[in-house]
C-alpha distance (Angstrom), angle and dihedral (degrees) to the residues before:
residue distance angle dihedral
X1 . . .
X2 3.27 . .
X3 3.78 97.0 .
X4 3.79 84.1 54.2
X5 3.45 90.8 56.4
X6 4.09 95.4 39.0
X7 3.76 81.1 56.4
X8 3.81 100.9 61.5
X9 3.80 98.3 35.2
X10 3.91 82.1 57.3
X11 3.98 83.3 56.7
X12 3.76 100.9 43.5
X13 3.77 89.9 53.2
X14 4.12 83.2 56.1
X15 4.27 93.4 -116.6
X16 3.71 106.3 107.5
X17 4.04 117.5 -157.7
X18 3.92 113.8 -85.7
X19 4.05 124.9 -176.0
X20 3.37 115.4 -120.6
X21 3.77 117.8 -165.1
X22 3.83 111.7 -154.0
X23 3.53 114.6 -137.9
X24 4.24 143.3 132.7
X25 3.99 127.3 -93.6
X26 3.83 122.9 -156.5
X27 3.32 125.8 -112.4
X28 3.99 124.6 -148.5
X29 3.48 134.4 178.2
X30 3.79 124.8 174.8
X31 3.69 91.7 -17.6
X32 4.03 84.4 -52.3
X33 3.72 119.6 132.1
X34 4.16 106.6 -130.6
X35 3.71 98.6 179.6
X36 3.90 126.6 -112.1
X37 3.79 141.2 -64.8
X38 3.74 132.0 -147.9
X39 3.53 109.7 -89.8
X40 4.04 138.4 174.5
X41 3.32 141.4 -173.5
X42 3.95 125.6 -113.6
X43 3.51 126.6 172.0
X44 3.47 94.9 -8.9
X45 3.82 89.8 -55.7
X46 3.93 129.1 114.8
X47 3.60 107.4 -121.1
X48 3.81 121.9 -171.7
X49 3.85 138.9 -160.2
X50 3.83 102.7 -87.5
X51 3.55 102.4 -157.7
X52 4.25 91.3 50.2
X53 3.47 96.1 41.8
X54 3.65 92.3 49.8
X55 3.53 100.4 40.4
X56 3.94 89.5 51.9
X57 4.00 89.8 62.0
X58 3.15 89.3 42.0
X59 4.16 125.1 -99.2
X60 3.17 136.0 141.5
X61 3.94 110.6 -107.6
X62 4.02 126.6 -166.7
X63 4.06 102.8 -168.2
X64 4.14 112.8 -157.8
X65 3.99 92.6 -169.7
X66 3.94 91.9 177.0
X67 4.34 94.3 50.6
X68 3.90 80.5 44.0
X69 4.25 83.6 -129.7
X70 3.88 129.2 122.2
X71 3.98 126.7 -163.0
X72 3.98 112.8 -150.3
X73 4.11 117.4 -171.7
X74 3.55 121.0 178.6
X75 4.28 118.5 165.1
X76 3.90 110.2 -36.9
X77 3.89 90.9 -15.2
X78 4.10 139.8 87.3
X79 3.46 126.0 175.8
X80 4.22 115.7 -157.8
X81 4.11 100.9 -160.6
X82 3.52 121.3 175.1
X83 4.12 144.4 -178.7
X84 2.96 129.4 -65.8
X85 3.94 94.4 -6.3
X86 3.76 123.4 125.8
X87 3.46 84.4 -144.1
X88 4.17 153.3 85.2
X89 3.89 130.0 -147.7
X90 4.24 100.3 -147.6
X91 3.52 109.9 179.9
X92 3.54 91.4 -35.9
X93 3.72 102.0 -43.9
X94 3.62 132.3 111.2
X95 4.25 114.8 -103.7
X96 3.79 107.9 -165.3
X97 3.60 103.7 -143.0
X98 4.06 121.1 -150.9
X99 4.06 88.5 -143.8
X100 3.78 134.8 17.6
X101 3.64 129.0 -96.9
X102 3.53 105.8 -114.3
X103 4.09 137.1 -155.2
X104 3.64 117.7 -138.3
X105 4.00 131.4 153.7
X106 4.31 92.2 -13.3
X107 3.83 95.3 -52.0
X108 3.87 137.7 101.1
X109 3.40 120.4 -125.8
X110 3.69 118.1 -155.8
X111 4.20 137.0 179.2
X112 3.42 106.2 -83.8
X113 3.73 84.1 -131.8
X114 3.18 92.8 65.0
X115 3.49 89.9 78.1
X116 3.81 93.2 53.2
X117 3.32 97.8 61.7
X118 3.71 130.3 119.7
X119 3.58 102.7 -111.7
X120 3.99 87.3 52.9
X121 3.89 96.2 48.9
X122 4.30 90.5 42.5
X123 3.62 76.9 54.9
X124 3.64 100.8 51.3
X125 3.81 99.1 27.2
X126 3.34 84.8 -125.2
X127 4.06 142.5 121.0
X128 3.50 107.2 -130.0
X129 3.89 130.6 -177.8
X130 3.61 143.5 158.9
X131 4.05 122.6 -125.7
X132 3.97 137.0 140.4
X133 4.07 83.4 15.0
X134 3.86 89.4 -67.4
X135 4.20 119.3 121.5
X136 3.52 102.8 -147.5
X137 3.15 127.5 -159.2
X138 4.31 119.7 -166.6
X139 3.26 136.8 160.8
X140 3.95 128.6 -86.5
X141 3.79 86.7 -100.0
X142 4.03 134.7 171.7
X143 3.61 97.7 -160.5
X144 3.76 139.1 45.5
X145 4.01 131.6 174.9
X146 3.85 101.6 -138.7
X147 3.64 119.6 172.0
X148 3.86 138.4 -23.7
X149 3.93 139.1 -134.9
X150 3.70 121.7 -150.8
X151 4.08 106.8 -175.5
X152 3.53 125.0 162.7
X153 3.71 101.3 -106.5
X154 3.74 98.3 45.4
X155 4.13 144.7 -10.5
X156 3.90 130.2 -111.7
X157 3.50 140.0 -155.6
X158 3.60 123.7 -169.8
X159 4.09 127.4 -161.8
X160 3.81 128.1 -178.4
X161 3.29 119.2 -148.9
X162 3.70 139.8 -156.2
X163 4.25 117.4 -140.4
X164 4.06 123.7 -28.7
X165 3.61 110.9 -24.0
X166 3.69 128.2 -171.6
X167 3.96 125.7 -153.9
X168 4.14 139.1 161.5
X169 3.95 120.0 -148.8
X170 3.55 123.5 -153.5
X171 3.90 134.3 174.4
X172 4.26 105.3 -137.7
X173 3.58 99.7 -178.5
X174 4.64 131.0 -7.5
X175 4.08 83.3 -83.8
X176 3.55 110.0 44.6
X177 3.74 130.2 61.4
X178 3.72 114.2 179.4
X179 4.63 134.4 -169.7
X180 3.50 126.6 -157.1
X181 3.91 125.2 -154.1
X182 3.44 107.1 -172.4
X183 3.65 120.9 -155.1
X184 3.89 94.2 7.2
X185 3.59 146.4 128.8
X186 3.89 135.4 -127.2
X187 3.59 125.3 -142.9
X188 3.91 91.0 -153.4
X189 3.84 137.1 -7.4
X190 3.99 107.3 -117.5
X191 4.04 129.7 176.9
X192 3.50 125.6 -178.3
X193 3.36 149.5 -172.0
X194 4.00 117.4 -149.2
X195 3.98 94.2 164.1
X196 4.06 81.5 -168.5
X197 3.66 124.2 135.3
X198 3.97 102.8 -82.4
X199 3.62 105.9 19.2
X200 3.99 118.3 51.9
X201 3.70 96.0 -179.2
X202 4.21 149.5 -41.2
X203 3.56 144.5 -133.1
X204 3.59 121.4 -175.1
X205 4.03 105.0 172.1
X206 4.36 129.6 149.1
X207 3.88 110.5 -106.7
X208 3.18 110.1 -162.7
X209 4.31 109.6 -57.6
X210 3.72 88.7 -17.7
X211 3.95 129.4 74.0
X212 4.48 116.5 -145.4
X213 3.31 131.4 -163.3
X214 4.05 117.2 -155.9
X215 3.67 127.9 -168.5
X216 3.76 132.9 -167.7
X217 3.31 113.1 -150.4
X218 3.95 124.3 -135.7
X219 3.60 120.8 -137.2
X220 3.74 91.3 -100.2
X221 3.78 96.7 50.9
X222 3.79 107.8 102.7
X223 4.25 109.0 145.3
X224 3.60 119.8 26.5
X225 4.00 129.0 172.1
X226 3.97 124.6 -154.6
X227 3.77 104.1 -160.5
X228 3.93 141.3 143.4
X229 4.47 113.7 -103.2
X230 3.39 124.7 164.2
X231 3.53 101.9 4.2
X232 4.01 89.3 -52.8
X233 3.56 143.2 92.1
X234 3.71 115.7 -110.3
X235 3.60 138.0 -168.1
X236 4.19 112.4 -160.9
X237 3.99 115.9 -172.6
X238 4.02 117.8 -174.0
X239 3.88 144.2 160.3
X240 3.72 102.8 -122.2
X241 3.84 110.2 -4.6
X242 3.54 145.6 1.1
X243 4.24 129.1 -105.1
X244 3.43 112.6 -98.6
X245 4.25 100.5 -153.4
X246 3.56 118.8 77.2
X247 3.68 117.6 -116.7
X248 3.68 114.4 -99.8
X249 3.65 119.1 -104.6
X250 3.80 119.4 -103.2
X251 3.99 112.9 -90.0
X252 3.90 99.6 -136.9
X253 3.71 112.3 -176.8
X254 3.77 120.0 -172.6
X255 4.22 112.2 -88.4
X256 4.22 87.9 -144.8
X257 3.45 141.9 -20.6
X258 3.29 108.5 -68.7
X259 4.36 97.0 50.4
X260 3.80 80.3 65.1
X261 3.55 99.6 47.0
X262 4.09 85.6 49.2
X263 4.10 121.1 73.0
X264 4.23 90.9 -150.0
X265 4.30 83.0 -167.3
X266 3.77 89.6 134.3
X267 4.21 77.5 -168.1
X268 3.87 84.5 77.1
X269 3.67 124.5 105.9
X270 3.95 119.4 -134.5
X271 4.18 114.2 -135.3
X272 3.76 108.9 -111.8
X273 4.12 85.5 -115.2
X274 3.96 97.4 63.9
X275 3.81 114.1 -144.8
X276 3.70 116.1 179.1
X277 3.60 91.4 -137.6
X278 4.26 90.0 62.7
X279 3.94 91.2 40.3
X280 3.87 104.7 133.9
X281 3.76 102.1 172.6
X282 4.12 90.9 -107.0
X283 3.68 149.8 153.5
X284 3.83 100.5 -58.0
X285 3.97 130.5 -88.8
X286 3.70 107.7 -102.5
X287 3.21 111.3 -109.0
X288 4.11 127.6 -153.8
X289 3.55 112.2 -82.5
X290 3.82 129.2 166.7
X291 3.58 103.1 -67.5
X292 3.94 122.9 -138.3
X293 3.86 113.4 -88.2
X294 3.57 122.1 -74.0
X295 3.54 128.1 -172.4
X296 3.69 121.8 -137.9
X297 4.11 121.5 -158.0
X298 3.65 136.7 164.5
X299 3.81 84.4 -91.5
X300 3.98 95.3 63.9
X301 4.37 98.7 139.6
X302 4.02 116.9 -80.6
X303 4.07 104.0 -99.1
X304 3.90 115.2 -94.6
X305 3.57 127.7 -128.4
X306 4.16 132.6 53.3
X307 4.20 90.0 -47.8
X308 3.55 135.2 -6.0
X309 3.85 133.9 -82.9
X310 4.32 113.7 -70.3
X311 3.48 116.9 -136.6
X312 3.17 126.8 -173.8
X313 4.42 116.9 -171.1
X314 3.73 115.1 -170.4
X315 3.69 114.1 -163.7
X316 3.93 99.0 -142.2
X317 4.20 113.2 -116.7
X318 3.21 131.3 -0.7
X319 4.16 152.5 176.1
X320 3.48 113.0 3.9
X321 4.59 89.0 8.5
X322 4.02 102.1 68.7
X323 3.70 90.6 -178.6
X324 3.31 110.6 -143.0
X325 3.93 127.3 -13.0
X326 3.53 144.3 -173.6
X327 3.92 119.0 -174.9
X328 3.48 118.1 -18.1
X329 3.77 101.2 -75.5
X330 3.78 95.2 55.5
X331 3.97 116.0 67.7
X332 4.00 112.7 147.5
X333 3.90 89.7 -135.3
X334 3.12 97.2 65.5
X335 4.53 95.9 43.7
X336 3.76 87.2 46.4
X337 3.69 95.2 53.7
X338 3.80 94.0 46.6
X339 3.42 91.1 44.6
X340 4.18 94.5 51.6
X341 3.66 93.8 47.5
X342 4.18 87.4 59.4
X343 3.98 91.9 49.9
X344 3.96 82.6 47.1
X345 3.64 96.2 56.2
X346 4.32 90.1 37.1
X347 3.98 89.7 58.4
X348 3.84 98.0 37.4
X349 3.56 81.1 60.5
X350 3.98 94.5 46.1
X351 3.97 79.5 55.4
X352 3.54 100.5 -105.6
X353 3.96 134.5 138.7
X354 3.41 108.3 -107.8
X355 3.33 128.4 179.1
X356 4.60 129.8 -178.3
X357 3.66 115.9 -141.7
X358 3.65 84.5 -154.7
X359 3.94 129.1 17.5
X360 3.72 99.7 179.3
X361 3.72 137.5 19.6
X362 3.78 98.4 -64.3
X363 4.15 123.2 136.0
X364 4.28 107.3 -107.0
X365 4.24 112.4 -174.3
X366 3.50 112.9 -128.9
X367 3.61 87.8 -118.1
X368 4.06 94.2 55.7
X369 3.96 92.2 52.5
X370 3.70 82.9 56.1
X371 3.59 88.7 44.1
X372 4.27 91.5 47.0
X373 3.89 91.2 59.9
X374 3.87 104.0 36.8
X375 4.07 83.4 50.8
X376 4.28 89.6 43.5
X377 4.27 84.0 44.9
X378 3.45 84.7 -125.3
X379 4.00 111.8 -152.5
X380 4.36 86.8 -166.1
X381 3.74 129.7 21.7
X382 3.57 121.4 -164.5
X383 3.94 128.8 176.5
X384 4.20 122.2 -168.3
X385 3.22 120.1 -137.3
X386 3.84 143.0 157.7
X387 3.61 125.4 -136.6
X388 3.92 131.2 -126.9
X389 3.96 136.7 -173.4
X390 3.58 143.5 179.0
X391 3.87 93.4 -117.0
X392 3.89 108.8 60.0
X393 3.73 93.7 -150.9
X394 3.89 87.2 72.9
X395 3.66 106.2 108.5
X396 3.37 150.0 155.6
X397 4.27 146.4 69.4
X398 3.75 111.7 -60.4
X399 4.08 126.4 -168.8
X400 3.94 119.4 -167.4
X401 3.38 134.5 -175.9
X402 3.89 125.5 -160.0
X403 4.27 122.5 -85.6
X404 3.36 131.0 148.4
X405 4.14 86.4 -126.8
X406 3.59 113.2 61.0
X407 4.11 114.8 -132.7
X408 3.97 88.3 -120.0
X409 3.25 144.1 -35.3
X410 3.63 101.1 -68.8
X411 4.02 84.4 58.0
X412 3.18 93.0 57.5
X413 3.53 99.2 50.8
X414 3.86 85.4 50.1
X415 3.50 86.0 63.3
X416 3.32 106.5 47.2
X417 3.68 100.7 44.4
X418 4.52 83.4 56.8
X419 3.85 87.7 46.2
X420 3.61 87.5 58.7
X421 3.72 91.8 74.9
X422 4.18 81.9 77.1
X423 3.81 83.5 82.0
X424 4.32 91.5 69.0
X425 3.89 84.3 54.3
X426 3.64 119.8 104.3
X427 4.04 94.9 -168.9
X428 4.37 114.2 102.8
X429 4.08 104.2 -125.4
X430 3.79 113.4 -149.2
X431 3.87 104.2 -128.7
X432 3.93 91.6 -151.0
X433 3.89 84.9 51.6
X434 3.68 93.7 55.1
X435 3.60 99.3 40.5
X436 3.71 94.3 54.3
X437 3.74 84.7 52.6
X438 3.55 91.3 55.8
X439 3.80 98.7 50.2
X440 3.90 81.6 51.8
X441 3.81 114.7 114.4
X442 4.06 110.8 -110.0
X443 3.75 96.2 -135.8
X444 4.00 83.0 -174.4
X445 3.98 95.1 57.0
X446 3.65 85.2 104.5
X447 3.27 106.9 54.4
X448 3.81 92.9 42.5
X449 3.13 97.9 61.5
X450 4.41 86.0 46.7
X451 3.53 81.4 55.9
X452 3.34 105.7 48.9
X453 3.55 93.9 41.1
X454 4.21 84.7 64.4
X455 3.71 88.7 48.1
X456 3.38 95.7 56.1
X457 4.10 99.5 42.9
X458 4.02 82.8 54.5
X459 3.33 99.0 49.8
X460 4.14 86.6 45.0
X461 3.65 91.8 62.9
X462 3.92 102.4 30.5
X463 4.00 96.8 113.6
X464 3.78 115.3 -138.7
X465 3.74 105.2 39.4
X466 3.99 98.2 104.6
X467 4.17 87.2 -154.6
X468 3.58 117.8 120.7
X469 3.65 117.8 -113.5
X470 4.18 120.5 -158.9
X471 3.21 120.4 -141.5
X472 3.64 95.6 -168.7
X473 3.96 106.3 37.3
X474 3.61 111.4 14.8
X475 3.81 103.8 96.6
X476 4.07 104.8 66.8
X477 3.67 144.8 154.3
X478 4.03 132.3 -119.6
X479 3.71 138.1 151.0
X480 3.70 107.8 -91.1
X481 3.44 122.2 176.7
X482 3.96 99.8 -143.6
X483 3.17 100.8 53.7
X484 4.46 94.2 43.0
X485 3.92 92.5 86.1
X486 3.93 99.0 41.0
X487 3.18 111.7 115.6
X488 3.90 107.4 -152.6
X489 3.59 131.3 41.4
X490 3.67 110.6 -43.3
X491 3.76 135.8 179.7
X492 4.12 132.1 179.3
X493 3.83 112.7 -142.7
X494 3.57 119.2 -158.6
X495 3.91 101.7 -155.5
X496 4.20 90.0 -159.2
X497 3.88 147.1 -60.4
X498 3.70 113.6 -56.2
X499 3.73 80.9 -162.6
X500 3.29 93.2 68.5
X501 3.49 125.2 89.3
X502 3.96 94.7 -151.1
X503 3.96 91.9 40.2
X504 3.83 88.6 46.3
X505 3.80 96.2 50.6
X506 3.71 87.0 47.0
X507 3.73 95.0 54.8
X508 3.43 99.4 47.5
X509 3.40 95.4 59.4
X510 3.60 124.6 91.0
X511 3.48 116.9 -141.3
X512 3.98 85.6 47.5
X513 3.71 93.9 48.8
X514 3.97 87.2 59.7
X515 3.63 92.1 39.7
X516 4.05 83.5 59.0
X517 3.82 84.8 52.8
X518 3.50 103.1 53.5
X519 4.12 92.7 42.5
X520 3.97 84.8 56.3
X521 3.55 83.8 46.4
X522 3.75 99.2 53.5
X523 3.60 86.7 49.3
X524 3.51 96.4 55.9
X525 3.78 91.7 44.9
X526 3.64 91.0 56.7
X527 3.78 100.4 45.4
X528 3.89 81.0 56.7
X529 3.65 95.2 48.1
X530 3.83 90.0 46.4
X531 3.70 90.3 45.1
X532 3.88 93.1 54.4
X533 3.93 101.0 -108.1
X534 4.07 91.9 113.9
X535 3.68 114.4 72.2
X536 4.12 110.8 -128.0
């Protein structure tokens, strides 16, 4: 009975029972056995212990057992994954995942995939796939030595190889035949000896920038041939005369179900909007980076299409909710508003429709911004804010976008200290109402984080703010209220600390409070341009 019962709670709270084998995956790097993780197996997927597996190749990993969420950074790359989403935050993009991260026992169980994706091997500088329940991990390499053939009329070699690949054969003396790849790299250093009537033995080992192959020569070897077949290099030694077929290609059948589900061509691209089930291994998704300069005037092109771009800018707080404050002459309202009624007048003259949710120091619910953009049909919702901490040596310029699971901590605490302005509000929320809005998929995720992503490179290179800008860690995700019901693509910028000092001085001041504007601004104008609202 009570398994019956276990059984339909589990589907009322929308998470139906799945199996999950435990077991152990492999790990290899550069042909080095690293031992195993915990791993199970969910929906037909192999899912394996996040925090081990990353750890053993190397990341950095914050675990947040209690939010069920785990944050792993390796070199120019962190990935936010959290339970039970089918989905990963990578630098601030959206990664579709085929299955969802689970939480069992205190760990984090992720797709194995996940860890062969591009963003993860850029990372590494490494090729990374998953077959016969191993991860391996290898280098980016051109050249491989993959099997060879010992007949009785002659002796082969056979080398994959990875991309174009250049190399010069010589003969130095009657029992040595050497190859030179210049400017490539070896998976693995390998000698043999065959002792075998052609070939006496082989080295094939990376000097330096340059990859060479050395053979011995037996007493019987007399003609040889270095060539390409098949798609592969091949080296044929024989008495008298050379074969004329081909070698056959290797017959490679998938190890388990998920190296035949994944294309490992590393020569594939990856779309720009990452789904798991797409994820050839490839050269990596671009990701936003400061873009060259681009000046703005009052001539910017009219906006394409059957009306222009809406925008809607909410000046955070409000009226009877200051926001946050320090000392008298420091209230967030009143920065936020100033700062919102710049951006206004910088995209009215872009020739957008803009439109304030406040233009003076009146009190606005949470719920009625919402309300002001989804009734304007808003295409872009922005809301001002400024940040504040306990510790006044947190600093800096902050963009979110909305997520059920906050980045990190910090987020999270973002979010909660702008949720509190749902205390000033007179109107009765039903719970059940806003938790089924929160289980509700954000079908703009995406391009929030696109847009914040702009915002942020803008604001980066807008000179004469004075406000730190992260390249790394300034574009995250939390739960905010005000932007859960907006239905477009909606971001929360957090100009600075008012706790800070610096940040405070900075955002006080006039000409840098516009200067904030019109980075935001540029931002905004060149997510639309890149989004095919601005004419060319």
């Amino acid at each position: 009975m009570k398994k019956i019962l276990l059984f339909f709670l589990c589907i009322f709270l929308g998470a139906a029972p799945a199996l999950h084998a435990q077991g152990k995956t492999a790990i290899s790097v550069l042909g080095k056995n690293k031992g195993t993780v915990a791993s199970i197996r969910a929906n037909g997927k192999v899912l394996v212990d996040a925090r081990a597996t990353a750890k053993k190749l190397g990341a950095s990993v914050e675990l947040f057992s209690a939010a069920k969420q785990i944050k792993i950074a390796f070199p120019g790359m962190y990935a936010i994954l959290s339970a039970p989403l089918k989905e990963a935050i990578i630098n601030g993009n959206t990664v579709k995942l085929k299955t969802e991260v689970v939480a069992s026992d205190g760990r984090i169980y992720v797709p194995v995939s996940f860890f062969t994706l591009s963003q993860v091997q850029k990372a590494l500088d490494r090729q990374i796939l998953f077959e016969n329940n191993t991860l391996i991990v290898e280098k980016n390499y051109h050249l491989a030595f993959e099997k060879r053939e010992q007949k009785a009329s002659f002796d082969r070699l056979v080398f994959s190889r990875k991309g174009d690949i250049s190399f010069t054969s010589e003969q130095p003396n009657k029992h040595t035949i050497k190859v030179l790849f210049p400017n490539a790299v070896l998976k693995r250093n390998v000698t043999q000896r065959l002792k075998d009537d052609f070939i006496r033995s082989f080295s094939l080992l990376q000097r330096g920038k340059n990859v060479e192959l050395k053979i011995v020569l037996a007493k019987q070897g007399k003609v040889w041939d270095f060539t390409e077949k098949g798609g592969r290099l091949v080296l044929e030694v024989a008495g008298q005369s050379l074969p004329v077929a081909e070698p056959k290609d290797s017959q490679i059948s998938p190890a388990s179900e998920e190296a035949e589900e994944l294309d490992l061509n590393p020569s594939k691209l990856v779309p720009s909007v990452i789904s798991e089930a797409e994820e050839e291994p490839a050269k990596p998704v671009a990701v936003l980076k400061p873009a060259p300069a681009t000046v703005m005037t009052d001539a910017t092109p009219v906006l394409k299409g059957p009306r222009k771009m809406r925008i809607v800018i909410d000046p955070g707080h409000g009226g009877k909710d200051p926001g946050a404050v320090r000392r008298k002459s420091a209230k967030e309202k009143d920065m936020n508003l100033t700062v919102a009624k710049h951006l206004y007048d910088y995209l009215k003259k872009q020739g957008f429709e803009v439109k304030l949710t406040r233009n003076d120091d009146s009190f606005v619910t949470l719920a009625g911004r919402s309300k002001i953009a989804n009734d304007y049909k808003a295409d872009l919702f922005v809301s001002i804010h400024t940040n504040a901490a306990k510790r006044t040596a947190a600093h800096g310029f902050e963009v979110y976008f909305r997520s059920d699971k906050a980045t990190d901590k910090e987020a999270a605490e973002v979010a909660a200290f702008e949720n509190e302005a749902l205390q000033y509000e007179e109107t009765h929320y039903n719970f059940v109402d806003m938790l089924l809005q929160s289980l509700a998929k954000n079908e703009y995720m995406n391009e929030s984080s696109k847009l914040a992503g702009h915002v942020r490179n803008y604001v980066y290179k807008e000179p004469g703010i004075g406000i730190a800008v992260s390249q790394n860690n300034s574009i995250r995700q939390a739960n905010f209220y005000v932007l859960k019901g907006v239905q477009s693509p909606a971001i929360l910028v957090e100009m600075g600390y008012i706790s800070s000092p610096k940040d405070r001085l900075r955002l006080n001041n006039k000409s840098a409070q516009k200067k904030m504007a019109i980075g935001i601004g540029k931002g905004i104008w060149s997510y639309a341009k890149a989004e095919g609202w601005l004419k060319k």
